[in-house]
C-alpha positions in Angstrom: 147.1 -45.7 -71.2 144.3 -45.9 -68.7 143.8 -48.3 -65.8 142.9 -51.8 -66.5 139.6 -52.9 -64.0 139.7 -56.0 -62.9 136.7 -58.3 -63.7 134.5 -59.6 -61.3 133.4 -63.1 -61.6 129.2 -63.0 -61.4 128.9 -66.7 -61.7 127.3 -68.7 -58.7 129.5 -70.1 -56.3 127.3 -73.6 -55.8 126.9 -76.3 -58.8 123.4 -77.5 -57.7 120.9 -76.1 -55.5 120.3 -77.9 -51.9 118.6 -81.5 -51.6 115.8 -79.9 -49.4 115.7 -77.1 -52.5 115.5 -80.3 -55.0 113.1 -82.1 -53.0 110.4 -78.7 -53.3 110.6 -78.4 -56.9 110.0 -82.1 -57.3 107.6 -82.2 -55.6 106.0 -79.1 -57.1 106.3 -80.3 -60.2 105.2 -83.8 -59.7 101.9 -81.6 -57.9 101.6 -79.2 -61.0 102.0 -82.7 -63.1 99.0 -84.5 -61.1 96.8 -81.0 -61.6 97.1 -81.0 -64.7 96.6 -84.6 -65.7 93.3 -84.4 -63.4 92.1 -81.2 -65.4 92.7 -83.5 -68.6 90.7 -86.1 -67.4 87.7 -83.3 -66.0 87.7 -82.3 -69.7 87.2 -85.4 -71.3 84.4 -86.3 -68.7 83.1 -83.3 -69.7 83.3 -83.7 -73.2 81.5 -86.9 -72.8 78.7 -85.6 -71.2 77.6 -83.0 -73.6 77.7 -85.5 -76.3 75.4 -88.3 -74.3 73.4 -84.5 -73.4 72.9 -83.7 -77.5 72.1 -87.7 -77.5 69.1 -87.9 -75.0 68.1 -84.0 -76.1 67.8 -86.2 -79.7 65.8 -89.3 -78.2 63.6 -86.6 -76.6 62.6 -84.4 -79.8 62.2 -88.0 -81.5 59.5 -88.9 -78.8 57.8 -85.5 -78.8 57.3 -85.8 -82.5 55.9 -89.4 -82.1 53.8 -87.9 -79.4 52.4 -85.0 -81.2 51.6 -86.8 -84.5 49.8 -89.7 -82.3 47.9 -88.2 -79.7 48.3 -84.3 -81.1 50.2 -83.2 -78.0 53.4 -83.9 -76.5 52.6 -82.3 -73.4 52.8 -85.7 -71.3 52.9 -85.9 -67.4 56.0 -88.0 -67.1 55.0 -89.1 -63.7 51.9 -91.4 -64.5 51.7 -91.0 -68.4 49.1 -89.0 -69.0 48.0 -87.0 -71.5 47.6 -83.0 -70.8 45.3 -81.7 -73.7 44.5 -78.1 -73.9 41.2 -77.1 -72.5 39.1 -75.8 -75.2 38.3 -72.1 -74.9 
């Protein structure tokens, strides 16, 4: 029979990884954490925004079509309120 080879043990010597080791992937977790949460919150911002956008775009499409059916034109200075006709050709 041949030789018998002795196994070598390949597990760690150490149970748990240093408190200064701990402390660093707490805290870059807790700083991944607090990323992400403010990404979250970016989002939803952002989400609101575009719908208040699509909102005002509305109350402006409303106003031009008021316009254009009372006075013929849209085309308003919005500065002093009045009314820019086209010059007859």
């Amino acid at each position: 029979m041949g030789k018998v080879k002795k196994m070598v043990d390949l597990k760690p010597k150490a149970e748990k990884i240093t408190e200064e080791q701990l402390e660093q992937l707490q805290t870059a977790v807790n700083d991944n954490n607090t990323v992400q949460f403010h990404i979250g919150a970016l989002e939803f911002q952002k989400y609101e925004m575009i719908h208040k956008q699509v909102a005002t775009k509305s109350k402006m499409l409303e106003l031009q079509a008021i316009f254009s059916k009372e006075y013929g034109t849209f085309d308003v200075n919005i500065n002093d309120g009045s009314i820019n006709y086209a010059k007859d050709e």
